[in-house]
C-alpha positions in Angstrom: 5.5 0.6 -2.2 7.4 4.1 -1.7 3.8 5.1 -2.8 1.8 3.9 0.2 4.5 4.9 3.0 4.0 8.1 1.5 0.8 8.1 1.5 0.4 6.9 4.9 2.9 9.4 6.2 1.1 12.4 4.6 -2.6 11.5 6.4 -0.5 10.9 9.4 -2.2 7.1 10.3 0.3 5.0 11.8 0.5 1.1 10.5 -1.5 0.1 13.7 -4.5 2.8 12.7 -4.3 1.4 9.2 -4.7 -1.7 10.0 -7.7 -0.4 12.0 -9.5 0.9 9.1 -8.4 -1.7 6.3 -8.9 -5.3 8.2 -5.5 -5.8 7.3 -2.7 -6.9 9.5 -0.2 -4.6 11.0 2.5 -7.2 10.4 1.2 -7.4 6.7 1.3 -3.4 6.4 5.1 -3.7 7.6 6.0 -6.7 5.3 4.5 -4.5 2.2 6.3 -1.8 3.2 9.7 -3.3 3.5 9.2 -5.4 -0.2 9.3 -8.3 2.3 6.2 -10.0 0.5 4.8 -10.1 -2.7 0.7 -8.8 -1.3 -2.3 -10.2 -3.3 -3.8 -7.8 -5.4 -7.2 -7.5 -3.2 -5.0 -6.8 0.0 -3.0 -4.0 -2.0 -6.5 -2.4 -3.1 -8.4 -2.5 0.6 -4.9 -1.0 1.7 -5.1 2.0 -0.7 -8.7 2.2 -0.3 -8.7 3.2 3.3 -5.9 5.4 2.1 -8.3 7.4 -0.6 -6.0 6.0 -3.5 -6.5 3.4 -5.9 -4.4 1.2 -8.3 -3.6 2.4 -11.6 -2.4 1.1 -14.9 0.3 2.9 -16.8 2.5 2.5 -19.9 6.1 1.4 -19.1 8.8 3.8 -20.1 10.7 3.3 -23.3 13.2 0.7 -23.3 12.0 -0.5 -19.7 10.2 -3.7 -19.1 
């Protein structure tokens, strides 16, 4: 989730404003943030929609799983 504080952080929109502009919950923003929650994969997409990102699928490294 390094990704989306980053992201965040470079538009400057605070957890409250994002909340604001993708229906979810400030509360939820901070959980996903801290890895104190495992999102569903629809809250994870509005998030980085209002954030102008999207979810992408890569290959794991070699030897990682």
């Amino acid at each position: 989730m390094s990704e989306l504080i980053e992201a965040r952080y470079e538009q400057g929109i605070s957890q409250k404003k994002l909340e604001e502009v993708s229906g979810i919950s400030q509360p939820v923003i901070a959980r996903m943030e801290t890895g104190k929650t495992s999102p569903q994969l629809d809250t994870v997409l509005k998030v980085l929609a209002s954030l102008g990102k999207t979810l992408a699928i890569v290959p794991l490294e070699q030897g990682k799983s």
